[in-house]
C-alpha positions as CSV (number, residue, x, y, z in Angstrom):
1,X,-9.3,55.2,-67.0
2,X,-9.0,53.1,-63.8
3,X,-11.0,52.8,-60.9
4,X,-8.3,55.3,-58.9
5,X,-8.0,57.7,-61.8
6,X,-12.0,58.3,-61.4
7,X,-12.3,58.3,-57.9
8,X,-9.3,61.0,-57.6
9,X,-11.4,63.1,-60.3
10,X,-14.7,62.4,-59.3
11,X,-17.4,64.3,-60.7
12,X,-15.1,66.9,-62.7
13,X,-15.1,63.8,-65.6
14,X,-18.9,64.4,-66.3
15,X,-20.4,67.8,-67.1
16,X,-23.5,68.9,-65.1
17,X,-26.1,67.1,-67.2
18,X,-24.6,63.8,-66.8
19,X,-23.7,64.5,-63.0
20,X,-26.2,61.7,-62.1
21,X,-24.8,59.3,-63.7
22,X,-21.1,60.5,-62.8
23,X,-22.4,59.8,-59.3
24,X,-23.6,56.3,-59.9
25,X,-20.8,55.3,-61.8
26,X,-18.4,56.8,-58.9
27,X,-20.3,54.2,-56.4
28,X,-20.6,51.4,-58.2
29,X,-16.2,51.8,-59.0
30,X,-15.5,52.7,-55.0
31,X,-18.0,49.3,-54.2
32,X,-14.9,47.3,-57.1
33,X,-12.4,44.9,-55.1
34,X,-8.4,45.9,-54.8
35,X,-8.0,43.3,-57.4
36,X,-10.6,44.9,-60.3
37,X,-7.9,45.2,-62.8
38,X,-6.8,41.2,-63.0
39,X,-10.5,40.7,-62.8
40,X,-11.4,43.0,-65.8
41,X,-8.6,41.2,-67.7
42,X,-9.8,37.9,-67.0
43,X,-13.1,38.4,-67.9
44,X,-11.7,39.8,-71.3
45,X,-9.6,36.2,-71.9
46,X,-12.9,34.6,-70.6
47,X,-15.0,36.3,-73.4
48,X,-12.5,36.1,-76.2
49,X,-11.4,39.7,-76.4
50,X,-7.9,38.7,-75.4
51,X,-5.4,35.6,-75.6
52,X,-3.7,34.4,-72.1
53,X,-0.3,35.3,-74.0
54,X,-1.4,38.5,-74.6
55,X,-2.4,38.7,-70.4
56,X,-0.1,40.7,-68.1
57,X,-1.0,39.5,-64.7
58,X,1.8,40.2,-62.5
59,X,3.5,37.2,-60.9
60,X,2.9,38.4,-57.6
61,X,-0.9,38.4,-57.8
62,X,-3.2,35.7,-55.9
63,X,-5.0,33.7,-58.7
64,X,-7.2,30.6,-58.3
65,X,-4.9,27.5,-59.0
66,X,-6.7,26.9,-62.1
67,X,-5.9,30.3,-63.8
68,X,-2.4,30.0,-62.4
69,X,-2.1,26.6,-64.5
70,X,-3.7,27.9,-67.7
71,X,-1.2,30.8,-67.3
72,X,1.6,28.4,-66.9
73,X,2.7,28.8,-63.3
């Protein structure tokens, strides 16, 4: 589920028993940057759980000039 997706449902996604840690997750996702997604998948190439040609990062997104090389822009 993404960081939007959560927000929007907010605590309805936990039942009552787990509505304190609903509420902690819920802060820590509205504290993630607008770019969380390319971050999330870069950390997955970074530890291996994913191959850069596997990586869908649109073209349009701000990367560090490093990443943009090893992605072949």
């Amino acid at each position: 589920m993404c960081a939007s997706c959560a927000l929007e449902l907010g605590l309805d996604l936990w039942c009552d028993g787990h509505a304190p840690t609903g509420r902690s997750a819920l802060a820590a996702v509205a504290q993630l940057p607008p770019e969380w997604d390319v971050v999330a998948r870069l950390w997955w190439v970074a530890t291996g759980e994913v191959r850069l040609d596997t990586l869908v990062v649109p073209a349009s997104t701000p990367l560090p000039a490093d990443i943009r090389a090893a992605l072949g822009r």
